[in-house]
N, C-alpha and C positions, 0 to 999 in steps of 0.2 A: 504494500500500500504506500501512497505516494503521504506527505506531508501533508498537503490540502487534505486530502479522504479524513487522512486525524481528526485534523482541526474540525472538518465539516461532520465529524461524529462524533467527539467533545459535545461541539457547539448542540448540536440537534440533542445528544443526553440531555444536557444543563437547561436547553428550551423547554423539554415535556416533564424535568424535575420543577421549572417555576410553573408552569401551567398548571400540573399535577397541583401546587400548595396554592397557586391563587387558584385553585379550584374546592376545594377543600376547606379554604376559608370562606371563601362563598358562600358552599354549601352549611358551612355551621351557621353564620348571619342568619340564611333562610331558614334555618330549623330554629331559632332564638325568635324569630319573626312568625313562625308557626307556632311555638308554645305560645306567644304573648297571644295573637286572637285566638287560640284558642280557650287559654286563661280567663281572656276577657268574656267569652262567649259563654264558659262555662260556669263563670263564677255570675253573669248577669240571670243567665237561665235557672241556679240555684241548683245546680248539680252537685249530684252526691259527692264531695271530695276525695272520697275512691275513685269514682268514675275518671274526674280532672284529670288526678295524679295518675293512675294508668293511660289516658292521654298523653303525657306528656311526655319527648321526646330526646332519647341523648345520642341517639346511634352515632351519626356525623362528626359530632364532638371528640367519640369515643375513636374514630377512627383518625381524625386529625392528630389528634395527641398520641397516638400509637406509632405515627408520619413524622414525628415530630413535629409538626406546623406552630410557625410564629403565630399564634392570634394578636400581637400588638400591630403586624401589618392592618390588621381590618380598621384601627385607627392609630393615629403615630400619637397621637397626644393625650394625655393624661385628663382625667375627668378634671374640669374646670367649672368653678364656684358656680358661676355665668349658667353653665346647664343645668343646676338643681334647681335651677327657678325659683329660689328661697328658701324650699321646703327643707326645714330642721332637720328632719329627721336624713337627710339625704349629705347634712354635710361629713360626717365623717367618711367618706368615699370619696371628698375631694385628695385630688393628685393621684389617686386608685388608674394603674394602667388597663387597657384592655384586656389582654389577658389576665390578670386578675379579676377583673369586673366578670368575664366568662367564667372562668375557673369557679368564683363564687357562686355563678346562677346554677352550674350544673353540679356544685355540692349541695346546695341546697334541695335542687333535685332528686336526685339519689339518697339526702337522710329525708324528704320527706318518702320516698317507696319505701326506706326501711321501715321508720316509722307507721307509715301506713299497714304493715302486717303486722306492725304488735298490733294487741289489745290493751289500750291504756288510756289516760286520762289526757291525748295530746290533742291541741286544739288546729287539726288540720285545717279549718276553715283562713284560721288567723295567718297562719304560716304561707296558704295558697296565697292572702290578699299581698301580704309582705312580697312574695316572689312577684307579683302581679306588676307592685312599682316600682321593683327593683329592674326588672325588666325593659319596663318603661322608660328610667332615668339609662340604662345599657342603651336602649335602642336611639334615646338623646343622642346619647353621646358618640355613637357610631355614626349615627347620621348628621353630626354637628350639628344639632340644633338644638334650642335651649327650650326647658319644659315652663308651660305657663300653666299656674293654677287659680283655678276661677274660685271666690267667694262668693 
């Protein structure tokens, strides 16, 4: 093989290696975008919070982070004051990277399924609303834009 042929199969690996992971973080984005309406959808209808939480979806996630995938590419910048839209409850996650911000939604994830199979005294209702605007201020802040809360 001549020196071009290398290069030009280097090049094409390293091509369908970045495709591959900005594909991969896409795909988590859309499954974060799919738990949230369906969150929304589930928790306005008054669905049994079993029901939700087996709705709810980590596959993509699971296979990202297995790829290794940078989830900070999905945003460079670090949550900023500006997207909590005021709400208190939402400041201690300023400077919180994306990946972090991910990594939280789908821990939370996963202890509420575990949760969900004990029998105990946990208030899945409360925990679903928590992941609801937590979700909410993630999807701010992937999409740069700042949350407004109406009074």
């Amino acid at each position: 093989m001549s020196i071009i042929q290398d290069l030009y199969s280097i090049f094409d690996k390293e091509q369908s290696k970045y495709l591959e992971r900005k594909a991969s973080t896409n795909l988590v984005v859309l499954e974060l975008s799919n738990n949230l309406a369906f969150l929304r959808e589930g928790l306005s209808e008054q669905l049994d919070g079993s029901e939700i939480i087996a709705g709810l979806s980590d596959k993509e996630y699971k296979k990202a982070i297995a790829k290794g995938v940078d989830l900070n590419v999905v945003q460079k910048k670090s949550l900023s004051k500006s997207t909590c839209g005021g709400v208190k409850e939402f400041e201690k996650y300023i400077a919180w990277s994306t990946e972090k911000m991910i990594n939280n939604v789908y821990e939370r994830i996963s202890t509420l399924k575990k949760l969900n199979n004990k029998k105990g005294k946990v208030d899945v209702n409360a925990r679903l609303k928590y992941l609801f605007k937590f979700l909410m201020l993630l999807m701010a802040h992937i999409q740069n834009e700042k949350l407004t809360v109406q009074r």
